[in-house]
N, C-alpha and C positions, 0 to 999 in steps of 0.2 A: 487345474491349479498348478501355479510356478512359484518356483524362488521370491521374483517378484512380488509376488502375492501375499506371502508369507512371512517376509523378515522385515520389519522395523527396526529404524535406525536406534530406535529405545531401546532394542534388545541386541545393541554391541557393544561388548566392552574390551576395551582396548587395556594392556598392559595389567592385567588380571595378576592378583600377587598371589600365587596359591601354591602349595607345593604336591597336592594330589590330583590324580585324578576325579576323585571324591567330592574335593571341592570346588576344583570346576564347575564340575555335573551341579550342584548345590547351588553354588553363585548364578550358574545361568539360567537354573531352576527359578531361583528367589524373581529374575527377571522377567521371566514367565508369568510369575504369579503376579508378580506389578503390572503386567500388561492386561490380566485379567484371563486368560485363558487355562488356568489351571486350576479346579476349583478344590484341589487337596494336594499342597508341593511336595509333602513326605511321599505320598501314593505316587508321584512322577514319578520322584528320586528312585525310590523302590524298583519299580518298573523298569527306569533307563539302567540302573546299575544291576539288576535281572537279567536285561537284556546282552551286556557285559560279561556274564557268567558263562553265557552260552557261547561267545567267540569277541574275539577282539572289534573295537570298530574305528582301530588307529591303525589306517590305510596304509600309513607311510610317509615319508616324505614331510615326519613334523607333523600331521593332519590326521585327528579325529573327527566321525561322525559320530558320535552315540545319538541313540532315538531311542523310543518308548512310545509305544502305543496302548492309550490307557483308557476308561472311564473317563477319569478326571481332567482328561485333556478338554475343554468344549469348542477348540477349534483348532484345525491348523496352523501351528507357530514356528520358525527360526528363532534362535537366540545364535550369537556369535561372539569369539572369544580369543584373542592375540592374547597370549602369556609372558609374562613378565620373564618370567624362564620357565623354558622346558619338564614339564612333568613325565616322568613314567608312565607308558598304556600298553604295555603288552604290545605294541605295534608288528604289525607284518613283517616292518626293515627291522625291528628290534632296535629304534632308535627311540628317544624322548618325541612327547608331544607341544608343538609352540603354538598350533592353530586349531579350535575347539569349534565346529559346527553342527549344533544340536538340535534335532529336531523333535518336536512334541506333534503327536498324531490322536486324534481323537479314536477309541477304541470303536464308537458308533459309523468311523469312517467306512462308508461303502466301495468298493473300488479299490484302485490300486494306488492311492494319493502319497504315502508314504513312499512307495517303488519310484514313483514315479519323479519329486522330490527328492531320492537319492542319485535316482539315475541322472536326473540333471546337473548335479553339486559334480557327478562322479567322472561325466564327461568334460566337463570344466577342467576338473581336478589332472585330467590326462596331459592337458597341456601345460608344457614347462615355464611359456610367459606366464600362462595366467595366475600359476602357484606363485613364480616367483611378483609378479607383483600383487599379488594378495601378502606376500609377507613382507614386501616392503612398504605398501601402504598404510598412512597413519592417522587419517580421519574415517571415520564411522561414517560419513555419506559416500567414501570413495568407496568403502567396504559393498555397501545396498550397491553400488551402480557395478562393480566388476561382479557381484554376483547372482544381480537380478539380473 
């Protein structure tokens, strides 16, 4: 399973008005659950901001991954998220966050789909073109193709 595989263009939203990380996590939550892959969004939310407790997952560079690995997830999903303005996440630079990439992982997942799924985003993320035009890009199909 890839990138590809897993993010629909349904589940990006561009210029996100929010001022937590909280409600990020929520909004792209709410996206999830329209998509059909979530069959309890509180029990995500819970989960991905659990998962937060334990260490930061704002890499740097402007860019969060939070994930959750749940029950409630029943399939592998992206949701994706360009902010209006920069939220607070605890980040490794200790800078704000403008780029939100979420992933939902089914708890029943066998294997390493979720690792696997990060490690991809993560190799991406190393390179300086590709951040920078991920954050200059402003249609939601250009989002699917630089990061599928």
């Amino acid at each position: 399973m890839n990138v590809a595989e897993v993010l629909d263009i349904e589940q990006i939203v561009m210029d996100l008005d929010v001022s937590t990380k909280e409600d990020v996590i929520e909004s792209l939550a709410v996206k999830l659950a329209e998509k059909g892959v979530l069959s309890d969004k509180h029990s995500y939310i819970e989960a991905v901001l659990d998962r937060e407790q334990h260490a930061t997952t704002g890499v740097g560079n402007g860019i969060a991954i939070p994930h959750g690995k749940s029950p409630v997830v029943t399939e592998a999903a992206i949701a994706f998220a360009k902010l209006k303005s920069p939220v607070e996440w605890q980040s490794l630079d200790e800078q704000p966050v403008s780029i939100v990439i979420m992933l939902a992982i089914p708890d029943s997942e066998k294997g390493d789909t979720h690792l696997r799924l990060l490690s991809e985003i993560a190799v991406k993320l190393m390179d300086d073109d590709f951040v920078e035009a991920l954050k200059e890009e402003t249609r939601p199909v250009d989002i699917v193709t630089l990061l599928g």
